[in-house]
Every structure is written in C-alpha cells, then in structure tokens.
N, CA, C and O of each residue as an XYZ file, in Angstrom:
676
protein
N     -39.884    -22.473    -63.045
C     -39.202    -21.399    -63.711
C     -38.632    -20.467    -62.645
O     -39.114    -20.246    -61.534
N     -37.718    -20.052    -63.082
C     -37.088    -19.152    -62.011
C     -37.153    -17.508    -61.804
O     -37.591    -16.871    -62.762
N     -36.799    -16.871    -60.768
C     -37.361    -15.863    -60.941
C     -36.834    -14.863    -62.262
O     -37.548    -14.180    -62.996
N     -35.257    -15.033    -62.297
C     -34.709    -14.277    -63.338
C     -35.684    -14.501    -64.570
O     -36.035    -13.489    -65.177
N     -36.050    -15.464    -64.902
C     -36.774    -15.795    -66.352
C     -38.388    -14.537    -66.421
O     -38.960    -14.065    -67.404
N     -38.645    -14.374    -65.042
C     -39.632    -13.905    -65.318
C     -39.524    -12.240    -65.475
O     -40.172    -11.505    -66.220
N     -38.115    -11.791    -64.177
C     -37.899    -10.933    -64.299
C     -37.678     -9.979    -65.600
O     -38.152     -8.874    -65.865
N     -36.479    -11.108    -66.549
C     -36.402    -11.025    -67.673
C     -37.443    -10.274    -69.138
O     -37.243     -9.349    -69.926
N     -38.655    -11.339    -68.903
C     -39.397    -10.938    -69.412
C     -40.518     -9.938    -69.184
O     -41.202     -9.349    -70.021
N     -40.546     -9.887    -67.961
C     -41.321     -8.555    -67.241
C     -40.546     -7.850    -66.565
O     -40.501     -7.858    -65.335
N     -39.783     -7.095    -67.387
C     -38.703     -6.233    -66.568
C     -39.530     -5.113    -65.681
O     -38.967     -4.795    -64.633
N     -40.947     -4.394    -65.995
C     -41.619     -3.611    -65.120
C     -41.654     -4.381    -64.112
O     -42.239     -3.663    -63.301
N     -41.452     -5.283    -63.621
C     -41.555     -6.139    -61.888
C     -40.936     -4.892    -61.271
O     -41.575     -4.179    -60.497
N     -39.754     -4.659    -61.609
C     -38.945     -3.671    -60.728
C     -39.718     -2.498    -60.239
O     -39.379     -1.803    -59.281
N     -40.892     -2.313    -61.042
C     -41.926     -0.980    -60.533
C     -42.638     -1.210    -59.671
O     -43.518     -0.418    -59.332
N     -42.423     -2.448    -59.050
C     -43.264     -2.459    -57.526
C     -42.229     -2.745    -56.634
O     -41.464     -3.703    -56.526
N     -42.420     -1.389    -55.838
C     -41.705     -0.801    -54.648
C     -41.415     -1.573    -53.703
O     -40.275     -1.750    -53.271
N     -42.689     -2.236    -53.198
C     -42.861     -3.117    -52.211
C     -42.062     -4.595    -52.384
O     -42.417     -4.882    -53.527
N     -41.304     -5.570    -51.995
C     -40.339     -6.356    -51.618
C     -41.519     -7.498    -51.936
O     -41.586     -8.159    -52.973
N     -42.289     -7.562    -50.976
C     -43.497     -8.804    -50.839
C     -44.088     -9.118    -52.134
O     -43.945    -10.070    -52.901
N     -44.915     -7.871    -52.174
C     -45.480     -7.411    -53.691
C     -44.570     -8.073    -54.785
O     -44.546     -9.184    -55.316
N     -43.972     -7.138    -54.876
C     -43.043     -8.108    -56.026
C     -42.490     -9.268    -56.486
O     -42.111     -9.601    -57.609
N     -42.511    -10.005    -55.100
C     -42.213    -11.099    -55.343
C     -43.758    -12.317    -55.248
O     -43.784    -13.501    -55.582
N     -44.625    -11.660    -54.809
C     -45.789    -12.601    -55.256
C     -46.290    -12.403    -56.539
O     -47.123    -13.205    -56.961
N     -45.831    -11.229    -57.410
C     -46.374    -11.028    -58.930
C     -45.289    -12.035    -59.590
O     -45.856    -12.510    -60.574
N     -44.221    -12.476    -59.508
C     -43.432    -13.476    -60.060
C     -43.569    -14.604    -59.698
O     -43.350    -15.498    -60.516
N     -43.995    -14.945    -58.294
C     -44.803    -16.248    -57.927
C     -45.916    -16.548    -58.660
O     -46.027    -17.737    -58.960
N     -47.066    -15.543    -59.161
C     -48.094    -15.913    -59.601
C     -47.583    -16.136    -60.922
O     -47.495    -17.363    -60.962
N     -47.185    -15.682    -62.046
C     -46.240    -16.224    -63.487
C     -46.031    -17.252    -63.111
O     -46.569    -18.179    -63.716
N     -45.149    -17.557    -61.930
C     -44.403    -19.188    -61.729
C     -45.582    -20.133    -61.895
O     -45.686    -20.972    -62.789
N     -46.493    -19.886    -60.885
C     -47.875    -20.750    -60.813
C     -48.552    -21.241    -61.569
O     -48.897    -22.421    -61.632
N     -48.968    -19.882    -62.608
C     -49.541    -20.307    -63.732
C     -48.562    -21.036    -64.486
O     -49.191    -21.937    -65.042
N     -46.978    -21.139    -64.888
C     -46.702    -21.634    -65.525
C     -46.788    -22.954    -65.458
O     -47.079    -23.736    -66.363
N     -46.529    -23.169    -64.371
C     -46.371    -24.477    -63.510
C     -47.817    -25.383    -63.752
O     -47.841    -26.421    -64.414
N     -48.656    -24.957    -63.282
C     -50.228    -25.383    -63.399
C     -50.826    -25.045    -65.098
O     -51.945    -25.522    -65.286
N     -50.467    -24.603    -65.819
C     -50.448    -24.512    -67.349
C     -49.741    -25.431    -68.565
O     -49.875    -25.617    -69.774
N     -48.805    -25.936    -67.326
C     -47.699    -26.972    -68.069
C     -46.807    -26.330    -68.961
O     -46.404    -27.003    -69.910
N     -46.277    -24.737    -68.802
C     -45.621    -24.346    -69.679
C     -44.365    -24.307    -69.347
O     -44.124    -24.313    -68.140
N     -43.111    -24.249    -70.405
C     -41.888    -24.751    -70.112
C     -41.569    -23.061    -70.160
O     -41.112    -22.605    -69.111
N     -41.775    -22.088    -71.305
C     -41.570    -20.919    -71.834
C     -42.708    -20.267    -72.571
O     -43.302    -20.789    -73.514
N     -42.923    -19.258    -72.137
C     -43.996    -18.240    -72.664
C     -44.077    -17.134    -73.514
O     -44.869    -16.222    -73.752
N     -42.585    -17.673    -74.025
C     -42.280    -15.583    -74.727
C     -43.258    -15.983    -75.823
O     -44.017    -15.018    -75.917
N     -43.646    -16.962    -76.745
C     -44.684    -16.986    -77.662
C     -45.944    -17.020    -77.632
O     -46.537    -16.982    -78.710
N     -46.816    -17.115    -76.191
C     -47.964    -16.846    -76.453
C     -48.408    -16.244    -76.765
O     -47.792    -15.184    -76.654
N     -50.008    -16.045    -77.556
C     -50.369    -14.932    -77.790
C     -50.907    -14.188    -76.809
O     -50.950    -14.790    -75.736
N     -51.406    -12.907    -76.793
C     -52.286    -12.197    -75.718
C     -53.667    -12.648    -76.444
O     -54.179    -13.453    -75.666
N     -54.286    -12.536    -77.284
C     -55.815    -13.111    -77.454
C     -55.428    -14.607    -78.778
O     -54.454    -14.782    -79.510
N     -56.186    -15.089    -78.657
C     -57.082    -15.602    -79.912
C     -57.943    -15.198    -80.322
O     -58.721    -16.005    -80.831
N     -58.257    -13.937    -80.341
C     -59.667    -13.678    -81.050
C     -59.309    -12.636    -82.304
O     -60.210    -12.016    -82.870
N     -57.726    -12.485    -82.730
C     -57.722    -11.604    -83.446
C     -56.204    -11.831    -84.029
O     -55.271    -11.768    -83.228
N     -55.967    -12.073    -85.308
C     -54.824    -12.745    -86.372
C     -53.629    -11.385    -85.601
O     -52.596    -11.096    -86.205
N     -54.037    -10.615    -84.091
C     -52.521     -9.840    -83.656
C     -51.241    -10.614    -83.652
O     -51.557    -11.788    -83.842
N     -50.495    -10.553    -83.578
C     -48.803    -10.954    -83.833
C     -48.262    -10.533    -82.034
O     -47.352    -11.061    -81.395
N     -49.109     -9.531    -81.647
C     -48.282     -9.399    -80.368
C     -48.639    -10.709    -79.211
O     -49.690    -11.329    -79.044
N     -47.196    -10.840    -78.460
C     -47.286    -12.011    -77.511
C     -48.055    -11.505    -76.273
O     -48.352    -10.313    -76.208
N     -48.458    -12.540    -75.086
C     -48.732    -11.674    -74.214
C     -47.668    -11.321    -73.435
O     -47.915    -10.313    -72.773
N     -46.455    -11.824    -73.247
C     -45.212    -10.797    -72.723
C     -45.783     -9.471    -73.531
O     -46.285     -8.663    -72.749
N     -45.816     -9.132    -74.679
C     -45.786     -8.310    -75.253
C     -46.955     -6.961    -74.233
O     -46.799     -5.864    -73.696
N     -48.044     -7.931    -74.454
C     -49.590     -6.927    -74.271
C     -49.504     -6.694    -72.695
O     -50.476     -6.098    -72.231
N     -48.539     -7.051    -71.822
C     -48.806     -7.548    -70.424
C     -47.985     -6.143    -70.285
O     -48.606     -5.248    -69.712
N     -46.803     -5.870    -70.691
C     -46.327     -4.767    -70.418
C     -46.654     -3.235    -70.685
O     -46.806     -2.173    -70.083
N     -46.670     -3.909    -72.266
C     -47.998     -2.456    -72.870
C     -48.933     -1.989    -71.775
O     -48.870     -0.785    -71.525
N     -49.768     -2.698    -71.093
C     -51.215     -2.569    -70.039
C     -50.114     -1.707    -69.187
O     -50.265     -0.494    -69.038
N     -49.125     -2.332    -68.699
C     -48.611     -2.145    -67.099
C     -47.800     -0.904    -67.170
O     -47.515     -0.264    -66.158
N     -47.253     -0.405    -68.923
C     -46.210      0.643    -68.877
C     -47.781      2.076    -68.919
O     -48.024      2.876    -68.016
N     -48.593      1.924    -70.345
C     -49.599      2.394    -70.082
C     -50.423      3.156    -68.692
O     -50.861      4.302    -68.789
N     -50.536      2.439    -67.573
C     -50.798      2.043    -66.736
C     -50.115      2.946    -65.332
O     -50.482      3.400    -64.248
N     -48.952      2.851    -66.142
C     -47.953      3.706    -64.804
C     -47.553      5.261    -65.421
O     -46.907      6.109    -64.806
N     -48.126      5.401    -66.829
C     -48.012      6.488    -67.093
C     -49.614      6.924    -66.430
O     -49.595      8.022    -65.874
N     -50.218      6.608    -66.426
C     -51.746      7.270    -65.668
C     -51.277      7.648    -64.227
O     -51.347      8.742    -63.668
N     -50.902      6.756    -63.882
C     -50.381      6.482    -62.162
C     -49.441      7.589    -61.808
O     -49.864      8.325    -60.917
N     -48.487      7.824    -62.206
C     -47.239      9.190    -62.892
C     -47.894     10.461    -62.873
O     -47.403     11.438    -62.308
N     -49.206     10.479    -63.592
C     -49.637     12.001    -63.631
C     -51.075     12.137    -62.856
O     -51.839     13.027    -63.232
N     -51.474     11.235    -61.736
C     -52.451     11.571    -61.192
C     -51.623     10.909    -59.395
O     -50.678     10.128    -59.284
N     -52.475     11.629    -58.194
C     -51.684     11.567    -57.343
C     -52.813     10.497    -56.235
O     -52.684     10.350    -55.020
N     -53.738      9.958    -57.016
C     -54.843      9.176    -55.621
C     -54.659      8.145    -56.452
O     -55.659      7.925    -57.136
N     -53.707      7.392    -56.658
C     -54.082      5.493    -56.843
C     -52.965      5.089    -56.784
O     -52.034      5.619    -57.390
N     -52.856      4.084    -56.047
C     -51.914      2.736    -55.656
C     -50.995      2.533    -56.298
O     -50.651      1.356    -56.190
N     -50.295      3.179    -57.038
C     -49.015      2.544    -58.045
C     -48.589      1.358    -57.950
O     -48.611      0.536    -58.867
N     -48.139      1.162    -56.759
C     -47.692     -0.513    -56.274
C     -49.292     -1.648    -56.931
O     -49.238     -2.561    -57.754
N     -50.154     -1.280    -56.413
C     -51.345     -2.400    -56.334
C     -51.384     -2.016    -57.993
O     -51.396     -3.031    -58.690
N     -51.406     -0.719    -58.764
C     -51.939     -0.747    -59.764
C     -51.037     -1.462    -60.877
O     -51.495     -2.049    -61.858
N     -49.322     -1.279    -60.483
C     -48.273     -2.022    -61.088
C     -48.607     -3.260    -61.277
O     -48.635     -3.754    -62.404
N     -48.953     -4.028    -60.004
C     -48.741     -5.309    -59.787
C     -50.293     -5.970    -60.787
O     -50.388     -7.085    -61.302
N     -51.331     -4.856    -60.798
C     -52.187     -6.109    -60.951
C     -52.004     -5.422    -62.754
O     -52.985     -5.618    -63.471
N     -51.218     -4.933    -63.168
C     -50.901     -4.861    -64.652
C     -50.252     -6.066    -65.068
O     -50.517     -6.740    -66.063
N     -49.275     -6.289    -64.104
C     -48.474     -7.383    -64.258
C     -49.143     -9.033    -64.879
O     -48.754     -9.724    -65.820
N     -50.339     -9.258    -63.841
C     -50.795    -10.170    -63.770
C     -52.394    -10.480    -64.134
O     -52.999    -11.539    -63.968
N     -52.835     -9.359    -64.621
C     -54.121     -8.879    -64.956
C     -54.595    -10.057    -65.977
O     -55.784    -10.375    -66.000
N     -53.559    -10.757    -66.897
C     -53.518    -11.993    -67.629
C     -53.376    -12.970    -67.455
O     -53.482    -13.849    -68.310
N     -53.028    -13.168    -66.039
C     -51.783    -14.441    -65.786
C     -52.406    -15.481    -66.479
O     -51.807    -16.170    -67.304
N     -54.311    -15.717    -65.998
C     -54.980    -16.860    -66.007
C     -54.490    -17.486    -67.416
O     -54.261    -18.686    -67.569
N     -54.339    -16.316    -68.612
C     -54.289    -16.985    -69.685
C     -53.228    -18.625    -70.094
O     -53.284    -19.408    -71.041
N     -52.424    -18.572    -68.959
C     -51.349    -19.417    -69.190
C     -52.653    -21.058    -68.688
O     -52.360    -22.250    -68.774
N     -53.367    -20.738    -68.434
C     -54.462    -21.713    -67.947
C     -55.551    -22.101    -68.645
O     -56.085    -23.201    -68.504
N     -55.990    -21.074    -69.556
C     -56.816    -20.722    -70.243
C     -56.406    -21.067    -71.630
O     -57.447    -21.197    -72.273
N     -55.244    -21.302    -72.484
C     -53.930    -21.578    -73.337
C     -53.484    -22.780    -73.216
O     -53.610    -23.245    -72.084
N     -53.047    -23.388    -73.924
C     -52.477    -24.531    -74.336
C     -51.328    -24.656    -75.651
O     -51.532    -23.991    -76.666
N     -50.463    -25.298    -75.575
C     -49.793    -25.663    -77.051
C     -50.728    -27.083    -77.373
O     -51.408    -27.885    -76.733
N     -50.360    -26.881    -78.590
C     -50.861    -28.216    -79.744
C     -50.436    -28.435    -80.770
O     -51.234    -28.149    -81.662
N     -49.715    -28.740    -81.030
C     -48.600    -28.883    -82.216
C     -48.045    -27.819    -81.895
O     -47.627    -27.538    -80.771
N     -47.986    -26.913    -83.211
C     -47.242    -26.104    -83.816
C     -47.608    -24.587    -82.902
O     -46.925    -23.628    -82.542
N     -48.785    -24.903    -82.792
C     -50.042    -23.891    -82.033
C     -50.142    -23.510    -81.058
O     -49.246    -23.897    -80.307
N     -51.000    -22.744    -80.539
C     -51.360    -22.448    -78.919
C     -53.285    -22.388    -79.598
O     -53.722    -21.858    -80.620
N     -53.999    -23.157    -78.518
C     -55.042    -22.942    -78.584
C     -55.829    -22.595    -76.836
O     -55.358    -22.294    -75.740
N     -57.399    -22.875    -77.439
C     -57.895    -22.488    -75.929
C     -57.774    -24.362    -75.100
O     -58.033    -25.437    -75.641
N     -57.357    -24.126    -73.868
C     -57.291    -25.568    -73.472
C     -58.922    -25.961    -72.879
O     -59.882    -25.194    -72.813
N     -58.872    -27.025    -72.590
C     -59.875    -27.390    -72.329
C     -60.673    -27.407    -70.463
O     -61.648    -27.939    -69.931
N     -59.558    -26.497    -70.039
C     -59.902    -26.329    -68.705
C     -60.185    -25.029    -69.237
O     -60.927    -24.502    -68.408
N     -59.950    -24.111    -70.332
C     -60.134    -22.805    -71.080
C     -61.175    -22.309    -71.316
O     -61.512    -21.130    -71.205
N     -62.090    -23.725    -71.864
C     -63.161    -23.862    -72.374
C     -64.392    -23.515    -71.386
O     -65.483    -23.180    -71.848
N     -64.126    -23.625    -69.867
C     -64.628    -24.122    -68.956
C     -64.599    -22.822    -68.155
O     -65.720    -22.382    -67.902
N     -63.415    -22.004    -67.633
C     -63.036    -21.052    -67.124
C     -62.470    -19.803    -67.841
O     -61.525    -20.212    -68.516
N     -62.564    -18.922    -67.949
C     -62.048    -17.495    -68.301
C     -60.925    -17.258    -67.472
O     -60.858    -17.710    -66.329
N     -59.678    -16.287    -68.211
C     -58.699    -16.623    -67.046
C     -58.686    -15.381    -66.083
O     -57.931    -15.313    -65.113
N     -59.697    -14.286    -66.477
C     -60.003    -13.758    -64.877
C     -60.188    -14.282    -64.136
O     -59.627    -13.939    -63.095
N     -61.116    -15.514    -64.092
C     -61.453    -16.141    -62.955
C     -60.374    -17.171    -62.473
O     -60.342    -17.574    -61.310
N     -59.540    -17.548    -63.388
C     -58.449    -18.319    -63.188
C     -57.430    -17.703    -62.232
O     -57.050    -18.112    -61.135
N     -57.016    -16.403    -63.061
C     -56.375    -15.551    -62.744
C     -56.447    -15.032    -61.484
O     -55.487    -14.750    -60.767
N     -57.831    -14.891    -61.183
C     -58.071    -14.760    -59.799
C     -57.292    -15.664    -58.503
O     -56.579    -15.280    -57.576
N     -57.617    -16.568    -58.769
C     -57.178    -17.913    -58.311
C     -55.476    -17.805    -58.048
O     -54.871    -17.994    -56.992
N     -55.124    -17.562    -58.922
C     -53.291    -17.832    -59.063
C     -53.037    -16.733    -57.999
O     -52.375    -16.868    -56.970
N     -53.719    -15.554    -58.457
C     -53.070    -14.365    -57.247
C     -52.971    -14.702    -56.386
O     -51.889    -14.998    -55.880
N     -54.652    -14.852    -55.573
C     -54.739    -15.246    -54.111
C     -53.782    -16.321    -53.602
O     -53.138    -16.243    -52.556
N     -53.767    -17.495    -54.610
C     -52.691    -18.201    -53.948
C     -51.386    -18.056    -54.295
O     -50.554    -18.873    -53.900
N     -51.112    -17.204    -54.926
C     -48.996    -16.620    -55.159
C     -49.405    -15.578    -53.699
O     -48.259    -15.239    -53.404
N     -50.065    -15.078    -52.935
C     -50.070    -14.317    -51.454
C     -50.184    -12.902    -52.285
O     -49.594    -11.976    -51.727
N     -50.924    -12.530    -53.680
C     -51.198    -11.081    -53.432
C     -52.369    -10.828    -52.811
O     -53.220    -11.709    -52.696
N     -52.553     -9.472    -52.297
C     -53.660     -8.845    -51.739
C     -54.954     -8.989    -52.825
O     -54.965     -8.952    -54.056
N     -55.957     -9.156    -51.909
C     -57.239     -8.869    -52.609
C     -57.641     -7.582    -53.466
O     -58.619     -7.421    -54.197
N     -56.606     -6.724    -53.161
C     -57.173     -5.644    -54.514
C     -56.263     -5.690    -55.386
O     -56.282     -4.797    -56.233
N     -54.884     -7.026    -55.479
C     -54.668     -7.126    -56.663
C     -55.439     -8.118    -57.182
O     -55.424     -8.030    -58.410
N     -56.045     -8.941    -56.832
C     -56.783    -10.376    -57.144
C     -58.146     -9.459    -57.913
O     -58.766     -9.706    -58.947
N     -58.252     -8.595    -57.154
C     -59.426     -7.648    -57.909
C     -59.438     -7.292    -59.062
O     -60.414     -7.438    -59.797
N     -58.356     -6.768    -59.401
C     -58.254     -6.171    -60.841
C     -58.046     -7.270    -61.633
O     -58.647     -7.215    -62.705
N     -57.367     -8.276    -61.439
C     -57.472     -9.456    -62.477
C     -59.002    -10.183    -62.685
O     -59.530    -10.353    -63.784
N     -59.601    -10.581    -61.340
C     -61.163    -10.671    -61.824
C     -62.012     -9.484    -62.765
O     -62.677     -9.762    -63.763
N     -61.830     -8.139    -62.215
C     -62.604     -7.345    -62.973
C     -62.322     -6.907    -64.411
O     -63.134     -6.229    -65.040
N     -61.262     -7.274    -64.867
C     -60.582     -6.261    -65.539
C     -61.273     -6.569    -67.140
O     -61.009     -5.880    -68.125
N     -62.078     -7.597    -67.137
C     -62.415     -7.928    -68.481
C     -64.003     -7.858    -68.399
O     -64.477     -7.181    -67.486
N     -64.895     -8.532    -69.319
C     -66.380     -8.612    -69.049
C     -66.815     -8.929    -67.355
O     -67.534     -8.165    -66.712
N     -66.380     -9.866    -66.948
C     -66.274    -10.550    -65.808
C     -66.407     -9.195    -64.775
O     -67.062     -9.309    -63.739
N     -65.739     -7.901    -65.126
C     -65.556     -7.247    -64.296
C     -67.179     -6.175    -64.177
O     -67.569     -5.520    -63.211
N     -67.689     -6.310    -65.253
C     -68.773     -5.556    -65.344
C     -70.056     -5.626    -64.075
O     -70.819     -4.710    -63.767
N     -69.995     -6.926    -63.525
C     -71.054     -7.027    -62.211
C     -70.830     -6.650    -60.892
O     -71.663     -6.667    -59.985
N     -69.367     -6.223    -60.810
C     -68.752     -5.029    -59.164
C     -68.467     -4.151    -59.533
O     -68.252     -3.789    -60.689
N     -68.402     -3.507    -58.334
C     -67.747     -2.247    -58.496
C     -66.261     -2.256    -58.123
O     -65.709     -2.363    -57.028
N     -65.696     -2.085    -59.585
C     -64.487     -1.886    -59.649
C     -63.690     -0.220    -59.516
O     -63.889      0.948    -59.850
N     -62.211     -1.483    -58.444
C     -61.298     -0.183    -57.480
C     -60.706      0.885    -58.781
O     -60.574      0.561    -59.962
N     -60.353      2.477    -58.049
C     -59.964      3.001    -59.644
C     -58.962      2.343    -60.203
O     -58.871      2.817    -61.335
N     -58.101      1.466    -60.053
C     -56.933      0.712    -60.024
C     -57.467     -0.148    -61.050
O     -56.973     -0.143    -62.178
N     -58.582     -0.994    -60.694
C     -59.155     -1.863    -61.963
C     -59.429     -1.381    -62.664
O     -58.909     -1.799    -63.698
N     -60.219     -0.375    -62.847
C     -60.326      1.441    -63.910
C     -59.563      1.361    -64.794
O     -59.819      1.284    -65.995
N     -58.596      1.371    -64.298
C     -57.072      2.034    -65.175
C     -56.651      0.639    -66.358
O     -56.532      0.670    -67.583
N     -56.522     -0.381    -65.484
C     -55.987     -1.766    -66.029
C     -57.171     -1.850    -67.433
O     -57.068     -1.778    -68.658
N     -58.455     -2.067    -66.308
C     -59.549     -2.295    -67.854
C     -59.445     -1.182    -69.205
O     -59.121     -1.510    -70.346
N     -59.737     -0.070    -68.842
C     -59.321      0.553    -70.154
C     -57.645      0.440    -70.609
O     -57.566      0.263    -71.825
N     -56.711      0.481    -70.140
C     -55.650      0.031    -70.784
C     -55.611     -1.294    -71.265
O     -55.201     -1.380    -72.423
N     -55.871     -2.188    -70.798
C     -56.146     -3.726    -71.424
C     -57.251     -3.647    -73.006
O     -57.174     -4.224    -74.090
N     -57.959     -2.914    -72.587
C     -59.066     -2.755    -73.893
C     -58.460     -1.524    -74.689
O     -58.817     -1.562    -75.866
N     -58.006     -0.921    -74.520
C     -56.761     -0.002    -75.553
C     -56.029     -0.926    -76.284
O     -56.380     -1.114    -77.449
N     -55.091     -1.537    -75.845
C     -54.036     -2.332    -76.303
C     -54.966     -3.332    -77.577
O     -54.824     -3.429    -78.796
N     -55.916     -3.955    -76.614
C     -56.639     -4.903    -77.316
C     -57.672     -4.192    -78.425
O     -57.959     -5.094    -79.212
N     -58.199     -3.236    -78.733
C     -58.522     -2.394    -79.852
C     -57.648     -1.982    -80.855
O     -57.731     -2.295    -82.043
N     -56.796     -1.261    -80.331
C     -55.851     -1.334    -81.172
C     -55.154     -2.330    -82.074
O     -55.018     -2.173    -83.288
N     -54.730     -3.352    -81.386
C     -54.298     -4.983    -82.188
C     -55.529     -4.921    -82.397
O     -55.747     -3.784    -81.978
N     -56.519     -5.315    -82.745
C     -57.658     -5.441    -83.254
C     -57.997     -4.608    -84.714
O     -58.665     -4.946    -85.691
N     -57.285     -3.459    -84.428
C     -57.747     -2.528    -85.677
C     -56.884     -2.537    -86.695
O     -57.112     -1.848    -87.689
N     -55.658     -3.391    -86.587
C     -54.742     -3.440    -87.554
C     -54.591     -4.694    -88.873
O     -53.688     -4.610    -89.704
C-alpha cells in the first residue's frame, strides 16, 4: 500500500513534525497491512467486543485528535512521540483481524497474540523509537505491569474514552 493511501486515511500523520517519525508511523500501517494480508482497511472495526459501527480508521484518529488536544494545553509531553504512538497505538489489530466472508473476525494468529504485543512488534520494526513501541504495548491491559511514559497516560485513557463511549451506545 502506498503512502498516499495511508496518508489519506490518517490525515493526523501530518501532526508529526519530525520527517523520520512520520514516515515510520506509515511504514508501520504498511507492515501490518502487508503481514495481515489486507488489501484495504477503511472497514475494519476498532473492537469486536461491542455491536460499535465505528471503523478503526475511525477510533485511531478519535485517540490521536483527543490526544493532541491534551498535548495543546499542557506544556511537558512529547507531541511528536505522543502523535505518533496515537497513530499506531492499534496497528497490531490489522494482525489480530481477519476477513471471512462477509466479516472481519479475530484471526487465528489473534487468538494467540493481542495486538499490543503485535503492535509492538510492527513499530520496532517500521524504525519507531522505543517510546513509541511503548505506548502501543502499554496502552491496553497489557500495559498495566510497567510503568507507563505520561505519553502512554494520555493514549490509554483516550483509547478507553473512545472505547466506553462506543460501548455505551
């Protein structure tokens, strides 16, 4: 997939400042897509655990716009690192996901791995830094056994906002 496609759909890419940065948060999308077997993603969901309608294009930006409004009105955290790991705070799911017919279910490497930990994985090897690889490991249950950067802070309660909310509707 190319970069426009991703740009496209994650138009916040442009909120990381940094040149490198930015272009390893669209490498890691590529990766997972690539290693997920996906052709196009605008229909996945962000969970299965809840009849939400939103995609994760959808929930990925929500986290990351969320996210940079915290970043906006406080002056000690990473905008760049905190942008980027909004971006990708999900990626694993493209790993974790599968189509099946008509469907998207959990795949069977899904079954096996969580896509924090997946997710983890894709960062380090698309060349982001370890404190973006951080916030994608921590950012869910997974994250509860370190001590997470305020950067993962921010992502986890915005990720669990978004996801309460679709939840409560």
């Amino acid at each position: 997939m190319d970069n426009e496609y991703i740009e496209k759909l994650l138009p916040e890419v442009r909120e990381v400042r940094d040149d490198g940065l930015r272009r390893a948060v669209i490498k890691a999308w590529q990766l997972a897509m690539e290693k997920g077997k996906w052709q196009s993603i605008d229909d996945v969901p962000f969970t299965l655990l809840t009849e939400a309608k939103t995609t994760l294009v959808e929930h990925t930006r929500a986290v990351t716009r969320m996210a940079v409004a915290i970043a906006d009105s406080r002056q000690d955290l990473d905008r760049d690192i905190l942008v980027a790991g909004g971006l990708v705070h999900d990626v694993g799911k493209l790993l974790e996901y599968c189509r099946s017919g008509d469907g998207i279910v959990k795949s069977e490497y899904g079954k096996r791995v969580r896509h924090p930990v997946s997710g983890f994985g894709v960062a380090l090897e698309a060349g982001l830094p370890l404190e973006v690889a951080h916030i994608v490991a921590a950012h869910s249950k997974e994250g509860e056994g370190v001590a997470r950067s305020p950067e993962a802070i921010v992502i986890h309660h915005c990720d669990f906002i978004d996801f309460d909310i679709a939840k409560s509707q």
